[in-house]
C-alpha positions in Angstrom: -34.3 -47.1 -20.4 -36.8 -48.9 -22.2 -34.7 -51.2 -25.7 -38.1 -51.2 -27.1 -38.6 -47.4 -27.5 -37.6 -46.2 -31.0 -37.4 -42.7 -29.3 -34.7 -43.7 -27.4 -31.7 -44.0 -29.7 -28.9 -44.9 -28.5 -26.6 -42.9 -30.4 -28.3 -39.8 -29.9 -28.2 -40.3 -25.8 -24.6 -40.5 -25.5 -24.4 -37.5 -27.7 -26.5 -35.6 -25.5 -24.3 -37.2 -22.3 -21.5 -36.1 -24.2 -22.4 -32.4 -24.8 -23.6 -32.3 -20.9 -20.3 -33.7 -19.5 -18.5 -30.9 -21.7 -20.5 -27.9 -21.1 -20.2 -29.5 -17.2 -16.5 -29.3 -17.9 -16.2 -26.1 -19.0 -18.2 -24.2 -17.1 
């Protein structure tokens, strides 16, 4: 993970770990 990469936002990646864990968990 490169800090210096605006594209890579924080917020928005654990969002999209988030929604992968739980569609992993349901399915």
């Amino acid at each position: 993970m490169s800090w210096d990469n605006p594209a890579t936002d924080m917020p928005t990646q654990v969002k999209l770990l988030l929604k992968s864990v739980m569609l992993s968990e349901m399915s």
